[in-house]
C-alpha positions in Angstrom: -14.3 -10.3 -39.3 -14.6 -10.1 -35.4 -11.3 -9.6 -34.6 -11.4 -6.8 -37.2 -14.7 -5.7 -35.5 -13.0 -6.1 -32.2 -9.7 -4.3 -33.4 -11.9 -1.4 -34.0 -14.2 -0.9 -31.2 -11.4 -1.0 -28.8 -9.5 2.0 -27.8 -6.2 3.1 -30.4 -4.7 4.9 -27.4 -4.4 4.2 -23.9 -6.9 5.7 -21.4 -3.6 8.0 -20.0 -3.7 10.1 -23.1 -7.7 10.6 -23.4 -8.7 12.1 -26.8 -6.2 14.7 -27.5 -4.6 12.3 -30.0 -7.4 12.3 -32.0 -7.8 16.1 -31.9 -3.8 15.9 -33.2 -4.8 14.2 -36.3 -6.3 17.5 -37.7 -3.1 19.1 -38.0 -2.9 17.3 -41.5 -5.1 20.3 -42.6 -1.9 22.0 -43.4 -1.2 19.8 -46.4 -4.6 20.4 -47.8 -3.5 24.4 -48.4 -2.1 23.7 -51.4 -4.5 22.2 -53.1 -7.1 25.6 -52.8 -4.5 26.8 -55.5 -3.0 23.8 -57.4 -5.2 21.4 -58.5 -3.8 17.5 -57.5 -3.2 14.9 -60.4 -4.5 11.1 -59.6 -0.6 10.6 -58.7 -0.5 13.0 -55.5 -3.6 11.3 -54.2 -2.5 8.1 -54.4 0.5 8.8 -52.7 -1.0 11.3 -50.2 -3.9 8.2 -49.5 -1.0 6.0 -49.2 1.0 8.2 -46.5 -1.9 8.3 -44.8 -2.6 4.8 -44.4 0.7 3.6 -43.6 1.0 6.9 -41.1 -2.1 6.1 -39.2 -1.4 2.1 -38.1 2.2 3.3 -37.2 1.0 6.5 -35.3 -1.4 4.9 -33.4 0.7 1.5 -32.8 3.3 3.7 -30.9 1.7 4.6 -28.6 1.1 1.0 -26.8 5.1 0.2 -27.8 8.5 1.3 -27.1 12.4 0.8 -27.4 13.3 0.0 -31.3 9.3 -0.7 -32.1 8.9 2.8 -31.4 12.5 4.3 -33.4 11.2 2.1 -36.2 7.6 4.3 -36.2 9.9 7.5 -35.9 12.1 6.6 -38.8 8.9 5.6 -41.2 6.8 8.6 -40.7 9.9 10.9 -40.7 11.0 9.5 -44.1 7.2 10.1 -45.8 7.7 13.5 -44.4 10.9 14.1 -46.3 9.4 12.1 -49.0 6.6 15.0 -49.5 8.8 17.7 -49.0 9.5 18.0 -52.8 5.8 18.1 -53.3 3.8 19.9 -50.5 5.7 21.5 -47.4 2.8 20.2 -45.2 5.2 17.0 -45.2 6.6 18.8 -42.1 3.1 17.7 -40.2 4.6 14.0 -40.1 8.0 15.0 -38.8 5.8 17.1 -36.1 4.2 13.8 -35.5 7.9 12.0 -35.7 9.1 13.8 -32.7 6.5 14.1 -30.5 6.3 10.1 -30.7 9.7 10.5 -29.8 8.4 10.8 -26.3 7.4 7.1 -25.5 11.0 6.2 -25.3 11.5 4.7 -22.0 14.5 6.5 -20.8 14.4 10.1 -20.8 18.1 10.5 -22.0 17.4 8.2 -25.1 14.3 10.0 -25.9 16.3 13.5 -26.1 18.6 11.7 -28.3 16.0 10.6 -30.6 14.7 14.0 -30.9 17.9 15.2 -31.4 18.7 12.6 -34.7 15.3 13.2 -36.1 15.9 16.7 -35.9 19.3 16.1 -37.8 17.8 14.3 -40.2 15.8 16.8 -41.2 18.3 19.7 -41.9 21.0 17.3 -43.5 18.1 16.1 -46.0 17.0 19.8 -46.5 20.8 20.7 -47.1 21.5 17.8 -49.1 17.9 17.6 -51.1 17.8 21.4 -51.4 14.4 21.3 -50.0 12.2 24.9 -49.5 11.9 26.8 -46.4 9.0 26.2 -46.1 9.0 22.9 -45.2 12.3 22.6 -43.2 11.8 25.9 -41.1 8.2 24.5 -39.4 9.6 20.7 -39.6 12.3 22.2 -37.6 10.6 25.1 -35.1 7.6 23.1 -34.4 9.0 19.3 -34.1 11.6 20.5 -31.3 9.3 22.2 -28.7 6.6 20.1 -29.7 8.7 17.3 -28.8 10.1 18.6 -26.0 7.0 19.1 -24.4 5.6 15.7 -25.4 8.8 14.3 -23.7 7.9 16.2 -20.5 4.5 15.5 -20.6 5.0 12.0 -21.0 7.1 11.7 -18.0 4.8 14.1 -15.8 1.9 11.3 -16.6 4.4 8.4 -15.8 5.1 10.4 -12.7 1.5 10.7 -11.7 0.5 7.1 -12.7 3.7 6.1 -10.0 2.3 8.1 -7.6 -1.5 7.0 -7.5 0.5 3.4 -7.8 2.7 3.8 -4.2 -0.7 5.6 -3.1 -2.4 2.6 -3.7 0.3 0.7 -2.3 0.3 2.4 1.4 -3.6 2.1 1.2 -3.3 -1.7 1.2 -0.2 -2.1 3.5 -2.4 0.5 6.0 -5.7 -1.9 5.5 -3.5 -5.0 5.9 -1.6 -3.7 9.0 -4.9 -2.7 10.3 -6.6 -6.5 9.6 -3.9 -7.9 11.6 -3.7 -5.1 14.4 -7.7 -6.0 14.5 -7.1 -10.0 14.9 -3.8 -9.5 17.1 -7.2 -7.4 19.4 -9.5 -9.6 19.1 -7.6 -12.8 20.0 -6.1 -11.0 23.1 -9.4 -9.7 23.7 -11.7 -13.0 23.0 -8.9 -15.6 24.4 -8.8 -13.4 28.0 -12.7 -13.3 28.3 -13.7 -16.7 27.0 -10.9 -18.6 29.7 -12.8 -16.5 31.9 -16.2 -17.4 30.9 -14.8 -21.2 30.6 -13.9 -21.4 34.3 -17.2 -19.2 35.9 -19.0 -21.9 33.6 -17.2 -25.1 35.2 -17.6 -23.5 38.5 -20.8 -23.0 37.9 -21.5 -27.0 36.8 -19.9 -27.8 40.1 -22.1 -25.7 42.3 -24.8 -26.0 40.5 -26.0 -29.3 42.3 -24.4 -28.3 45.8 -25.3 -24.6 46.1 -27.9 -23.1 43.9 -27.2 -19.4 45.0 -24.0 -19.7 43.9 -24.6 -21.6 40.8 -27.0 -18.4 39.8 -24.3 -15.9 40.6 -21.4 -17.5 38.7 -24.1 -17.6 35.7 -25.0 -14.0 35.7 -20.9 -13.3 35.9 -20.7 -15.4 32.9 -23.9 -12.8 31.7 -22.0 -9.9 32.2 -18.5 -10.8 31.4 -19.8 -12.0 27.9 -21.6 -8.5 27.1 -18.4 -6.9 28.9 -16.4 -8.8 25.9 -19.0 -7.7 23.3 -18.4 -4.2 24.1 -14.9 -4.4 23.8 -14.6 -6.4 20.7 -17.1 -3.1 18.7 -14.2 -1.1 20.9 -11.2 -2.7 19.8 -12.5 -2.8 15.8 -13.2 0.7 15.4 -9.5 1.5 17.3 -10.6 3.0 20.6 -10.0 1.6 24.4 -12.7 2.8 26.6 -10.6 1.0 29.5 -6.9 1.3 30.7 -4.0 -0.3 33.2 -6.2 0.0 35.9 -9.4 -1.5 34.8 -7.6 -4.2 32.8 -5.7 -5.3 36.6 -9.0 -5.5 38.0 -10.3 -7.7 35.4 -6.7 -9.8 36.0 -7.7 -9.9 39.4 -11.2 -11.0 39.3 -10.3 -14.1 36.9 -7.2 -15.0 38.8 -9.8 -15.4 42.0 -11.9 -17.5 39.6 -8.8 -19.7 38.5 -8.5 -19.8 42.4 -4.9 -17.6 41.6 -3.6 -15.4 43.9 -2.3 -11.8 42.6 0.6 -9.7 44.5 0.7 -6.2 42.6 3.1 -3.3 42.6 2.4 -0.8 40.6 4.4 2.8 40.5 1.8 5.7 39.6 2.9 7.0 36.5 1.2 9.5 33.6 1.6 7.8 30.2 0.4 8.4 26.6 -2.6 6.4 25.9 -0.7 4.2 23.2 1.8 3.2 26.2 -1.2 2.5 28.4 -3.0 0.2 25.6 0.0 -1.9 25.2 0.6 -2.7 29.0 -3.3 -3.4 29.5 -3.4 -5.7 26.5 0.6 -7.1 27.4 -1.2 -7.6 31.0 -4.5 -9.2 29.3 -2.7 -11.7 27.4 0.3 -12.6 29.9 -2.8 -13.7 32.5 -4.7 -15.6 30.0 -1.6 -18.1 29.5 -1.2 -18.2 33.1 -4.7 -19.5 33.9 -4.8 -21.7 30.7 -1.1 -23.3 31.3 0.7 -22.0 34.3 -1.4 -24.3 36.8 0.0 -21.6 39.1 -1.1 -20.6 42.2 0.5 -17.1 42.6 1.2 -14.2 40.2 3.0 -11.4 40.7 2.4 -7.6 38.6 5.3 -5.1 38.8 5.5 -1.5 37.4 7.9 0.6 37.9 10.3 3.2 36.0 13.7 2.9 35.1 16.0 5.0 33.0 13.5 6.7 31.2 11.3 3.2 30.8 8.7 2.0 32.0 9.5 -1.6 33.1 6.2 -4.3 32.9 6.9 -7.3 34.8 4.6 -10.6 35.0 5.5 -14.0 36.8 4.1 -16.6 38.2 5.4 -20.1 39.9 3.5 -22.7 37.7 4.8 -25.5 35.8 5.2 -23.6 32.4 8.5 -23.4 32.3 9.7 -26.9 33.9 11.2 -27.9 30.9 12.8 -24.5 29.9 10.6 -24.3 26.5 9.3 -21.3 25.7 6.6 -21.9 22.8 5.5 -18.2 21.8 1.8 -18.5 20.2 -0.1 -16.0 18.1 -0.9 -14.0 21.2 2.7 -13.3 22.2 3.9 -12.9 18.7 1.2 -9.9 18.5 2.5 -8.4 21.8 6.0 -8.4 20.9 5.1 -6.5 17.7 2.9 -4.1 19.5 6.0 -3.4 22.0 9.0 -3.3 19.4 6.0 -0.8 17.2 6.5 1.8 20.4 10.4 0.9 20.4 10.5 -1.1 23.1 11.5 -5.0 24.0 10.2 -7.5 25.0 11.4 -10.8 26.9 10.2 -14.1 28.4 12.3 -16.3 30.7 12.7 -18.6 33.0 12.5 -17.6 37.1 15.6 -19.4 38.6 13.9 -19.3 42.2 10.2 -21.5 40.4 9.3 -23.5 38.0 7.5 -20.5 36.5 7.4 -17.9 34.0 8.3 -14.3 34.0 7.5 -11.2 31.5 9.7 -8.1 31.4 8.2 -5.4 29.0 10.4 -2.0 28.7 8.9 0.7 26.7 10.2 4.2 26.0 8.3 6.7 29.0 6.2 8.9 26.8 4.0 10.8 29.4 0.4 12.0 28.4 0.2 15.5 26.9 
């Protein structure tokens, strides 16, 4: 009894379709015409009560089937149609129904085909059966456009439901690629300023004991550098980069002086687009970070210039990274290379013949500022 219960209470038609099915069911009227003229025997209701019962389960179950499910409906229904035509032409409503269900046929070609036999069927059993025109002229006029149009409404809902489906699709690649453009920020951002904070904050120990004064100012660096990173983290997940090159060299600078590192620059003035500039600062961000957690360098040298139509981003020092020729590229790198290669351009990491060191060579396309 519950599953009967829950049979019923369920939907007979997918959401898709909404209630016009239902509304369809009225055509039947038709077949009640006669009957304000001729009075039915016990026989005809029988057999009309049993069309209807075996009509309704198959009409219904069609629509959540397809492929020879479906054709098997098609063929039931149209046969009680021809079955009635003898007795009341409104046996024409169930080859209506017939070829409109001739719609849920996955491939368009096949349902055209379907459309086409049912169709067929109809005026070789009218030929054959010598059946009135009244039934085989509407079974015929109406079940082709009506079928038609169910076949292209069908597909213009299968279309739609596509559509909303890729929709959703580029939605959740555009929120992932966002997620991971966020993190690829936040460890360049939070890995920089926390090796920064690290080193003021062992300075600090040191001094603290020997020279008060400057105990207290590498604490309120540590201060100020930590809100300086708070800043930029709401900044970097929102999308926006209050600071550029310039600023971002300066902060290079001041944490190379803390890691006791000294910085050679050259820099070529140039007018880039700000999605240019937000690359090099963060390639620069993360390229000094390793240096002052790994290098064990003493000098670094910032180069950049243009070349060709690029803009060529070059970072090296003369630590001990590369000693043993192994380049290990962590999460920050892997980010950087995918922001660079996102802007077309490449990215490369070697080993400096002359040192022991590493060097950087960024090249992105030279979009200028508009």
């Amino acid at each position: 009894m519950k599953q009967i219960l829950s049979k019923l209470t369920t939907p007979w038609v997918p959401a898709r379709y909404g209630k016009a099915p239902y509304f369809w069911l009225f055509s039947f009227a038709i077949m009640g015409w006669k009957y304000f003229y001729v009075r039915p025997d016990v026989q005809e209701i029988g057999f009309l009560t049993a069309s209807i019962l075996v009509f309704l389960p198959l009409y219904f179950y069609s629509f959540w089937h397809n492929g020879w499910r479906n054709w098997l409906c098609i063929a039931v229904i149209c046969a009680i149609g021809i079955a009635w035509a003898p007795y009341n032409y409104g046996g024409s409503t169930f080859c209506i129904f017939a070829a409109t269900m001739c719609s849920r046929t996955p491939e368009t070609r096949h349902a055209y085909l379907s459309l086409l036999a049912l169709a067929l069927t109809v005026v070789i059993s009218s030929f054959i059966f010598h059946f009135e025109a009244s039934f085989w002229i509407p079974a015929i006029i109406f079940s082709i456009p009506s079928g038609v149009g169910a076949i292209i409404g069908e597909r213009l809902t299968r279309s739609n439901e596509s559509l909303i489906k890729k929709q959703e699709e580029v939605e959740y690649l555009a929120a992932l690629a966002e997620r991971e453009r966020i993190a690829r920020d936040l460890h360049d951002l939070l890995g920089h300023t926390l090796s920064v904070i690290t080193l003021k904050a062992e300075l600090a120990g040191k001094l603290l004991g020997r020279n008060p004064v400057a105990a207290k100012k590498e604490i309120h660096d540590i201060e100020h550098t930590a809100r300086q990173a708070l800043t930029e983290v709401r900044a970097a997940v929102i999308g926006y980069r209050a600071t550029g090159l310039g600023h971002e060299l300066q902060s290079a600078k001041n944490a190379l002086d803390a890691a006791q590192v000294s910085l050679v620059t050259d820099i070529q003035q140039v007018n880039i687009s700000s999605a240019t500039e937000n690359v090099l600062a963060l390639a620069v961000r993360e390229a000094v970070t390793n240096i002052i957690r790994h290098a064990e360098a003493s000098l670094c040298h910032i180069r950049l210039s243009i070349l060709d139509h690029h803009i060529l981003l070059s970072i090296s020092d003369n630590g001990v990274a590369g000693k043993d020729n192994a380049i290990h590229k962590g999460s920050g790198l892997k980010g950087m290379s995918e922001r660079v290669q996102a802007l077309g351009g490449s990215l490369q990491i070697l080993t400096r013949p002359d040192t022991a060191g590493l060097q950087l060579e960024l090249s992105l396309p030279l979009k200028e500022k508009i």
